[in-house]
C-alpha positions as CSV (number, residue, x, y, z in Angstrom):
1,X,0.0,0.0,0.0
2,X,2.2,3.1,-1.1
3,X,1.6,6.5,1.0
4,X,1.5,4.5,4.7
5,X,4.8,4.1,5.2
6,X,6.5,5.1,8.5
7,X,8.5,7.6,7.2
8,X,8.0,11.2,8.0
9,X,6.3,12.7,5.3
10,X,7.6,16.2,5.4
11,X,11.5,15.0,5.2
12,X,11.3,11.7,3.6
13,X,12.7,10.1,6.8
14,X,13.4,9.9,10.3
15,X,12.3,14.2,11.8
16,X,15.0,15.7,13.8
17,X,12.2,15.9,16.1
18,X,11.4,12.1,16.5
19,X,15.6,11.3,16.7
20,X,15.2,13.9,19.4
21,X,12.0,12.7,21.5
22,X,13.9,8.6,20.8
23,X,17.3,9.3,23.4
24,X,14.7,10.4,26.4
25,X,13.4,8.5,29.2
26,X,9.8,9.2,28.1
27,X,7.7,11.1,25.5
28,X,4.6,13.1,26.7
29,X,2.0,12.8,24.0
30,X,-1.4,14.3,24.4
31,X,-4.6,12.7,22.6
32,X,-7.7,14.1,21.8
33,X,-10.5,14.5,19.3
34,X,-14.0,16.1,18.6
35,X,-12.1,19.2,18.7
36,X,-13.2,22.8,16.6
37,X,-16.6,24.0,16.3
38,X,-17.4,25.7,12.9
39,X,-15.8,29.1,12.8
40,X,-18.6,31.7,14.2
41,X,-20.0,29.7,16.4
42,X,-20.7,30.9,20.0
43,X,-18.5,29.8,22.6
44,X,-20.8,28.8,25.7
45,X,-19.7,26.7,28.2
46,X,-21.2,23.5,26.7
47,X,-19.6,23.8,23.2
48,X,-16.9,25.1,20.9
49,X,-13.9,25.3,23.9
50,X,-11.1,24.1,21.4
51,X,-9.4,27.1,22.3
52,X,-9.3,26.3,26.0
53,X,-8.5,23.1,25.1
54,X,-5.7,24.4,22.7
55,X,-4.2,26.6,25.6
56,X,-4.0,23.3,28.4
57,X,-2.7,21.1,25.3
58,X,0.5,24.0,24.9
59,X,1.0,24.8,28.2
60,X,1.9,20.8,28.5
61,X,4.7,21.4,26.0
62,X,3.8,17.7,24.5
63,X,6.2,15.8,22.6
64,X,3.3,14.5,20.1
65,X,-0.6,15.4,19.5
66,X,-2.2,12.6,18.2
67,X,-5.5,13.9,17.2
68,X,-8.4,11.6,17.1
69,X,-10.8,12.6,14.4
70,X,-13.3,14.9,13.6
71,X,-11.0,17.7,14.4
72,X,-13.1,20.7,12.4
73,X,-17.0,20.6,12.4
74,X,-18.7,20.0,10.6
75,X,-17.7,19.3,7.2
76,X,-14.0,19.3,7.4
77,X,-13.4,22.1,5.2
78,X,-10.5,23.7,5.0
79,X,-11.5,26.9,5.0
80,X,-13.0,25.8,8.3
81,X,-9.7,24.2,9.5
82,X,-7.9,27.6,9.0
83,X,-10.3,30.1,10.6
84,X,-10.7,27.6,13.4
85,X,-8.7,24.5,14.5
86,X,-5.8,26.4,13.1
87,X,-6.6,29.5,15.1
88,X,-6.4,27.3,18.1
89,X,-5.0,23.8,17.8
90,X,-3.1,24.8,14.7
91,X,0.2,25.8,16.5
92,X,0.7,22.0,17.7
93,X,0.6,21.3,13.9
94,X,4.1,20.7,13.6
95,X,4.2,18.2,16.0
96,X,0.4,16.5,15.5
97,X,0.1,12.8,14.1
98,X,-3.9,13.0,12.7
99,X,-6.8,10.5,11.8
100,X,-9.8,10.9,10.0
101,X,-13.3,11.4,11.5
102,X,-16.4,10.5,10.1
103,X,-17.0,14.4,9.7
104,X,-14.1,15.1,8.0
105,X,-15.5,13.1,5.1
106,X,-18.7,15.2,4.9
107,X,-16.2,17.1,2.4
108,X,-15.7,14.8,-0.5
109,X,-12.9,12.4,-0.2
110,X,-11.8,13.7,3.3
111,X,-10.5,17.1,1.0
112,X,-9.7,19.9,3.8
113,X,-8.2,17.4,6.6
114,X,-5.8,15.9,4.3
115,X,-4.9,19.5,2.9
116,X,-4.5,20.8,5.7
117,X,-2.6,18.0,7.5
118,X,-1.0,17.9,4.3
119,X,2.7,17.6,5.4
120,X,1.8,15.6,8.6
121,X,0.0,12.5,7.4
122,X,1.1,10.0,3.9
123,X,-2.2,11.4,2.3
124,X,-5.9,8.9,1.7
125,X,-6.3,6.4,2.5
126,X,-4.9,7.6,5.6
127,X,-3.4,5.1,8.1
128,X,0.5,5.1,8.4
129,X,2.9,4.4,11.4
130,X,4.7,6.5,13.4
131,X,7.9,5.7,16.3
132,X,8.1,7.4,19.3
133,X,10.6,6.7,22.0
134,X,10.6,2.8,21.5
135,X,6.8,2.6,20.9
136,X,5.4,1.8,17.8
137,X,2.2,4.1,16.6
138,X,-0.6,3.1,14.3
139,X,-2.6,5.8,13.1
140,X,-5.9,4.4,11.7
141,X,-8.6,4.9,9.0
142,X,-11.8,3.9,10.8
143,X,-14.1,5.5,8.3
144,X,-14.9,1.6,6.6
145,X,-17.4,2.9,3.6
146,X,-15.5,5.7,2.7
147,X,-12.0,3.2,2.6
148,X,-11.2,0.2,1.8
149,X,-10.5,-1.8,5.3
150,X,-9.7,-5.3,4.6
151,X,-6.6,-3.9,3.0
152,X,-6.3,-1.8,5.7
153,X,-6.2,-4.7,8.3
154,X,-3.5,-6.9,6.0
155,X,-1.2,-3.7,6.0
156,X,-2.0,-3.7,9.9
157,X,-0.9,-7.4,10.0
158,X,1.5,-7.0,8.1
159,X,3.6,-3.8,9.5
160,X,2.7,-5.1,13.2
161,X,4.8,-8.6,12.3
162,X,7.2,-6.8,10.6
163,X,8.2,-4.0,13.2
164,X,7.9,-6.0,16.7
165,X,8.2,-3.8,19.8
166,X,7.4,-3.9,23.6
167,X,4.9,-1.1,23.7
168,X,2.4,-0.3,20.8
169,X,-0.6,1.7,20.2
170,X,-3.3,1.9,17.8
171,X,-5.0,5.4,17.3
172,X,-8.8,5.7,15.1
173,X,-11.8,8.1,15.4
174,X,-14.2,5.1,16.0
175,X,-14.0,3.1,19.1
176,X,-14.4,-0.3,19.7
177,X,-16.1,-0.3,23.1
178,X,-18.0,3.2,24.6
179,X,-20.5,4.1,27.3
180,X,-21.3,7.1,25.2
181,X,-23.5,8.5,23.3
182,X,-22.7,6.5,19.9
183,X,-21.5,3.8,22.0
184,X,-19.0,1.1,20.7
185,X,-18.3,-0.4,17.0
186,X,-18.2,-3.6,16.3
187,X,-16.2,-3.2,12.8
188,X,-13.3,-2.0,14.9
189,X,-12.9,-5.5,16.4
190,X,-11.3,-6.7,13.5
191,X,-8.5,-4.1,14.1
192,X,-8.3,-5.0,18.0
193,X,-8.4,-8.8,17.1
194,X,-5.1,-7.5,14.7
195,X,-3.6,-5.5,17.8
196,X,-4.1,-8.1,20.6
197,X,-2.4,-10.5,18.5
198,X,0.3,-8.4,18.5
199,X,0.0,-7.7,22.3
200,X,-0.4,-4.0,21.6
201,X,-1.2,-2.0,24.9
202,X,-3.6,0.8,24.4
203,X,-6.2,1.9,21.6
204,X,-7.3,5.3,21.5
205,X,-10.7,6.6,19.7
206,X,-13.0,9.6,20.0
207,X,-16.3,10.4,18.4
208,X,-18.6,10.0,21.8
209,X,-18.0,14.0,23.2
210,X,-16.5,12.9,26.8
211,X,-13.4,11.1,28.3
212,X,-13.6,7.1,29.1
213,X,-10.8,4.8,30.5
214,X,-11.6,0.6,30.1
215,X,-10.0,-2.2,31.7
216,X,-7.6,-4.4,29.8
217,X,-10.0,-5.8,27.2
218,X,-10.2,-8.6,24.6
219,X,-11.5,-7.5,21.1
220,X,-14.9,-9.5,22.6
221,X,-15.1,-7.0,25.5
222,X,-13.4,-9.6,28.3
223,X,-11.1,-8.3,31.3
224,X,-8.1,-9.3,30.8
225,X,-5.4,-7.9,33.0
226,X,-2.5,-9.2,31.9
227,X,-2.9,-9.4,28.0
228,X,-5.7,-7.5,27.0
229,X,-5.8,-3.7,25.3
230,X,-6.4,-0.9,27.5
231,X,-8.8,1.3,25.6
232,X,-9.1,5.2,25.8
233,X,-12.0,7.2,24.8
234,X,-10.8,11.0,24.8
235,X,-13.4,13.3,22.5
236,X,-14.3,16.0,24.6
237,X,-11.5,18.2,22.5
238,X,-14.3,21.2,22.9
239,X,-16.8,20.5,20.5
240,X,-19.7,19.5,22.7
241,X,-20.3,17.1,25.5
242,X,-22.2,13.7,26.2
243,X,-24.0,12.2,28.7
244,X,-23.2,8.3,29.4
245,X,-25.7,6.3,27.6
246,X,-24.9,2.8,28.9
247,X,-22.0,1.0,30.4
248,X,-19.8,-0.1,28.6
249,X,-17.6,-3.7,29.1
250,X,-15.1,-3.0,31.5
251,X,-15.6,0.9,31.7
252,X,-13.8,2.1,34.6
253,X,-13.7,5.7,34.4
254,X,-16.6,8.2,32.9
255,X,-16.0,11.9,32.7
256,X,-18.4,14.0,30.8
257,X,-15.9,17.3,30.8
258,X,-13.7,19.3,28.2
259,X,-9.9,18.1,28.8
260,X,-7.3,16.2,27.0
261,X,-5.7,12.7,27.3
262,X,-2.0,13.2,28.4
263,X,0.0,9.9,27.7
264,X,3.9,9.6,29.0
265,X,5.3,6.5,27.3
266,X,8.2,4.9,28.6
267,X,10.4,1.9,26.7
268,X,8.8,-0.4,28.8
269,X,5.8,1.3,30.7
270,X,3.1,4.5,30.1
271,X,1.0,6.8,32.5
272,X,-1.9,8.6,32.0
273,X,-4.0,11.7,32.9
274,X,-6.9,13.0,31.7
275,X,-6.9,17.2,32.3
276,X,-9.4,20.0,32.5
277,X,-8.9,22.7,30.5
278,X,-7.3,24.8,33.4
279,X,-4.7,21.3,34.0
280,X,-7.0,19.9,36.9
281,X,-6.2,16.1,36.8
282,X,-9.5,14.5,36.3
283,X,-8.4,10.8,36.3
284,X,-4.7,9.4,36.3
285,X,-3.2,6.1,36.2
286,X,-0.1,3.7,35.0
287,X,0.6,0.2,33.7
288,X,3.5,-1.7,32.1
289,X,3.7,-2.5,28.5
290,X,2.4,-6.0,27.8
C-alpha cells in the first residue's frame, strides 16, 4: 500500500524531532479529538472550547498530539480548519500525528483534513505508522465505507509482524467499546483482534463527546489484565459534551468534561491523565507495556 509508510512525510525520513524525542526517558503525548466548532460559532460553556482546550494542550509542551478525528466541524473544510482549528490547535501542527473522522468526510474524499494536514499525514487512505521513543504508533482509517479496510487490516498485520516492539498503540476516530453517546463499534474489532495478537497496549478513539478509560480488554469485550488492550476514549477536545448512555464492558472511568488525554510513554511502561482545561487532573493512572 504506497503513501502509509513510517516515514515522516515532510523529510522523507526519520524528523530531527522524533531522533530527538527517541534518546529520552519518556515522551509526553497528548490525545484528543471532537475538537473545533465551525468558525462563528458561539463559545458557551457547553460547546466550541477548542481554544481552551488548545491553551492546556500547549501549556503541557507535549512531545506528540495525536488527534483523534473529527478535528473541524462539521464538514471538514479547510477553509473551516484555517479560521478555526488552526486559530487554536493549529500551532501544535508541527508536532500533530492526525486521523480521520467521520465528519471530516462530509467534504468529498476527506479534502480539507488531508490539505490541511498535508505535510503531517502519507495522504488517503490515511493510516501510516509513526515511532516514538521505543513505541510503535498506528494511526488508523476507521471510516470503513469511505476506505477500503480489509486492505487496511493486511497492511496492519502485516507492518505489526514486521516492526515487533514492547509497547504499541493503535490510534482511530471510531471506538471499539463506549458508554457514550454513539456507543462502541463492532467493525473495529477486526483491528483489536489485529492488535491483541500483537500484544499491543492501548487503543485510542474519540467520536462520543467525553473522556472514558476501560479495563484491559479482549477485542470480545473480556477483562483481561495481563494481556488485553487498554482502551481510551478521549473526544471532549471542545466540541460539545455527552452524557453516558450505557455501560460499557469494562468501563472504569466516565468523565463528561472538556480536557485532554495526556500519555507519557516509557520503553517499557506508560502513565496517564486525563486534564481539564485549566490542568485539573481528572483521572490518572499507569501500567506496564504487555
Amino acid at each position: 500500500m504506497t503513501g502509509c509508510g513510517s516515514s515522516d512525510p515532510t523529510t522523507g525520513g526519520t524528523s530531527p524531532e522524533r531522533a530527538q524525542v527517541a534518546a529520552t526517558s519518556s515522551a509526553k503525548v497528548v490525545a484528543v479529538g471532537d475538537i473545533a466548532c465551525p468558525p462563528g460559532w458561539r463559545v458557551t460553556r457547553k460547546q466550541c472550547r477548542h481554544r481552551k482546550t488548545a491553551k492546556a494542550a500547549i501549556a503541557l509542551s507535549p512531545n506528540r498530539v495525536i488527534a483523534l478525528g473529527d478535528l473541524q466541524y462539521q464538514k471538514g473544510r479547510f477553509r473551516a480548519f484555517k479560521r478555526s482549528y488552526g486559530k487554536s490547535w493549529g500551532r501544535l501542527r508541527p508536532i500533530t500525528d492526525p486521523v480521520p473522522g467521520n465528519h471530516e468526510y462530509y467534504t468529498r474524499g476527506a479534502r480539507g483534513y488531508y490539505r490541511y494536514f498535508r505535510n503531517r499525514q502519507p495522504g488517503p487512505p490515511g493510516w501510516y505508522r509513526r515511532e516514538l521513543n521505543g513505541w510503535q504508533l498506528y494511526l488508523l482509517n476507521s471510516n470503513c465505507k469511505k476506505v477500503d479496510c480489509r486492505a487496511q487490516k493486511a497492511w496492519l498485520r502485516a507492518e505489526m509482524a514486521a516492526n515487533p516492539a514492547t509497547c504499541s498503540l493503535i490510534a482511530m476516530h471510531a471506538p471499539r467499546f463506549s458508554s457514550g453517546q454513539h456507543g462502541g463499534t463492532k467493525r473495529m474489532q477486526g483491528f483489536w483482534r489485529i492488535a491483541y495478537e500483537h500484544h499491543t497496549d492501548i487503543a485510542l478513539a474519540g467520536h462520543d463527546h467525553n473522556y472514558e478509560r476501560f479495563a484491559p480488554l479482549s477485542p470480545a469485550g473480556a477483562i483481561e489484565p495481563t494481556r488485553g488492550i487498554q482502551g481510551f476514549v478521549s473526544g471532549a477536545g471542545g466540541k460539545s459534551l455527552y452524557p453516558r448512555k450505557s455501560t460499557a464492558p469494562g468501563s472504569q472511568r466516565f468523565i463528561a468534561k472538556f480536557g485532554i488525554l495526556e500519555l507519557t510513554l516509557r520503553p517499557d511502561s506508560y502513565s496517564w491523565r486525563f486534564l481539564g482545561p485549566r490542568l485539573g487532573v481528572r483521572d490518572s493512572g499507569s501500567a506496564s507495556c504487555r
